[in-house]
C-alpha positions as CSV (number, residue, x, y, z in Angstrom):
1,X,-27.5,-12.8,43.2
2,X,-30.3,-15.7,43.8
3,X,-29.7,-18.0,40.7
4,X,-32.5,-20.6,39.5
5,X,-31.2,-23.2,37.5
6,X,-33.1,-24.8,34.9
7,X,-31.6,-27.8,33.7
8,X,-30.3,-27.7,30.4
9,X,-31.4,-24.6,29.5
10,X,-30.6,-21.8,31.8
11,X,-28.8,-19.9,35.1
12,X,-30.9,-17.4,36.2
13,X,-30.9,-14.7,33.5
14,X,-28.2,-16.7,32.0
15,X,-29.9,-18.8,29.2
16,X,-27.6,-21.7,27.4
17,X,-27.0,-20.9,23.6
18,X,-27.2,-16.8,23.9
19,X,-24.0,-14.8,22.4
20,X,-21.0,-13.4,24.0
21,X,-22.9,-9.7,23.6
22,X,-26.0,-11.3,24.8
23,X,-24.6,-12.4,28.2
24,X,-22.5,-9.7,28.9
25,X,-25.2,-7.5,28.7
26,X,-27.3,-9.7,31.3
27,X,-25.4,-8.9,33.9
28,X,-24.3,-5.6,35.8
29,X,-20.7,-6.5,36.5
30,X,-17.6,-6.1,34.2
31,X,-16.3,-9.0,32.1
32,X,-13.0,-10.1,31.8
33,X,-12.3,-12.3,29.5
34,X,-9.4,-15.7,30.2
35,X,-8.9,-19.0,28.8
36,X,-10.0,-21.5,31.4
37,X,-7.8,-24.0,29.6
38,X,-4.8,-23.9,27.0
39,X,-6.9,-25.9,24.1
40,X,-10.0,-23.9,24.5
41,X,-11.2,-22.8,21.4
42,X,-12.5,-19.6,23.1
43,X,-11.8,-17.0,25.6
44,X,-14.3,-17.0,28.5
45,X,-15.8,-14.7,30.7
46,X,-15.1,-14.0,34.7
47,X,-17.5,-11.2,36.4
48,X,-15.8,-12.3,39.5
49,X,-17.6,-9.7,41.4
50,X,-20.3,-11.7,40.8
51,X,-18.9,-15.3,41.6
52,X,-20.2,-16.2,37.5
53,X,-17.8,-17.3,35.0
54,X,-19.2,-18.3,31.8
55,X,-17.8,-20.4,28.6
56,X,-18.0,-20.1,24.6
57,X,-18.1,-22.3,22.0
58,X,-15.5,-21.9,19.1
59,X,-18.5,-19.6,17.5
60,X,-18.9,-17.4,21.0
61,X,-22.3,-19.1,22.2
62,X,-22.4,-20.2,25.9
63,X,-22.2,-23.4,26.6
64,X,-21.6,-23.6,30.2
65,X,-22.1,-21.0,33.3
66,X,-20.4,-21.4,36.0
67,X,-21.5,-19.7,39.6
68,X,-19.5,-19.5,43.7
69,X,-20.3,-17.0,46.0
70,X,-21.4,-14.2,46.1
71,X,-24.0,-15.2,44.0
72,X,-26.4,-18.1,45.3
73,X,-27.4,-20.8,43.1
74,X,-31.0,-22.8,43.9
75,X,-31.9,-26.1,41.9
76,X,-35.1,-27.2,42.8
77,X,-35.0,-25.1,45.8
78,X,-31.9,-26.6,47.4
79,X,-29.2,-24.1,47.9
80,X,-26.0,-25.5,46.6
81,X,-22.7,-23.3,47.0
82,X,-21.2,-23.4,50.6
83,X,-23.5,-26.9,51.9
84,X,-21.1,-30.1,52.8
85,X,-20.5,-31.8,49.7
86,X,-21.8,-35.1,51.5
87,X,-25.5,-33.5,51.6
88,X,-25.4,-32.2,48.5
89,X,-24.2,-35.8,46.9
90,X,-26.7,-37.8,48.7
91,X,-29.6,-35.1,46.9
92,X,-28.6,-35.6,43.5
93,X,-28.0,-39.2,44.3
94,X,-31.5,-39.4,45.5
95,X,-32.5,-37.4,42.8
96,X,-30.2,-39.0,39.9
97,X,-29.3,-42.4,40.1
98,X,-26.8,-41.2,36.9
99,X,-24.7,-39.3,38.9
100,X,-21.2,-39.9,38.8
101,X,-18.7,-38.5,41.6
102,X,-15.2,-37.9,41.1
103,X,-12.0,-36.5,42.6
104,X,-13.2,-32.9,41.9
105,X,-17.1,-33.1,43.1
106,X,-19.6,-34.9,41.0
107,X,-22.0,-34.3,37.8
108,X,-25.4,-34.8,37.3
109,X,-26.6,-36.2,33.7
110,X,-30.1,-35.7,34.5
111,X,-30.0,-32.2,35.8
112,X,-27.2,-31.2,33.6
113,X,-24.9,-29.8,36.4
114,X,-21.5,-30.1,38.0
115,X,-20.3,-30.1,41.3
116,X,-17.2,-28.4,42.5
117,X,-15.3,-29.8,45.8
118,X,-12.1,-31.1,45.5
119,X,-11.2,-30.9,49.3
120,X,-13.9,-33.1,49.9
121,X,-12.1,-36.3,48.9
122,X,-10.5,-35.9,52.1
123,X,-13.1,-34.1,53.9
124,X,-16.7,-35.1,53.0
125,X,-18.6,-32.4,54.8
126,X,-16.4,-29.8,53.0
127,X,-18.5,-27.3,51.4
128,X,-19.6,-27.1,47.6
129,X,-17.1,-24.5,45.7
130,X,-18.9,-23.6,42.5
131,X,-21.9,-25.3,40.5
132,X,-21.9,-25.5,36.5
133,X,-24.7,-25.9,34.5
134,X,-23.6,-27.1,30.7
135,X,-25.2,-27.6,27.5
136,X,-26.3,-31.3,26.3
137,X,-23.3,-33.1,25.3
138,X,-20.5,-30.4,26.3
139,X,-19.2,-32.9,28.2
140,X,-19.0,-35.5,25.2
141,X,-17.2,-33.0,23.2
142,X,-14.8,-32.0,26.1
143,X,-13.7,-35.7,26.3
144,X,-15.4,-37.0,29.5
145,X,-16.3,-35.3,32.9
């Protein structure tokens, strides 16, 4: 599934701020629900046919999508998932001079997206796992990047 990101506000049909009912009922694929971390004041959502994981708030509204392969997600036209992390950090470098890069991939304050490669710390032309679009200030209330 091609997935347009819109910075701040949506990823592809997903749309920043809808419900738990309202997301699962954007897309085809079966839910399961997990808790991406112990403290997490919510259960998420994997339609891992799909590649899309998606997280609540503590009142069930999305705050954050998350998207790998299959499913093919396009910022500005650039195709992100499965290009070496080097290209895809000189872009948003290019492209946001806020950028900040880190042992797991980098995220992008203007375009409010993450970047998922942790192998390429050690290999820079590694490929892009995953790419999260979040919610302004999720990551100010999830204590840093």
């Amino acid at each position: 599934m091609l997935m347009a990101i819109e910075p701040y506000v949506s990823f592809g049909p997903l749309k920043l701020g809808m419900t738990r009912a309202e997301v699962r009922s954007s897309i085809s694929a079966t839910a399961e629900a997990f808790r991406k971390l112990p403290g997490d004041a919510a259960l998420s959502d994997a339609f891992g046919s799909e590649g899309i994981y998606v997280y609540y708030d503590k009142d069930d509204v999305c705050e954050a999508v998350e998207v790998a392969a299959p499913s093919v997600p396009v910022l500005l036209g650039q195709h992100l998932v499965g290009r070496p992390f080097n290209r895809v950090r000189e872009w948003f470098e290019k492209n946001d001079p806020g950028t900040a890069v880190d042992s797991a991939g980098l995220t992008s304050p203007k375009f409010g997206v993450g970047i998922y490669a942790p192998s390429a710390l050690k290999d820079p032309a590694d490929p892009v796992e995953s790419v999260m679009v979040f919610r302004e200030g999720y990551y100010d209330l999830k204590g840093g990047s």
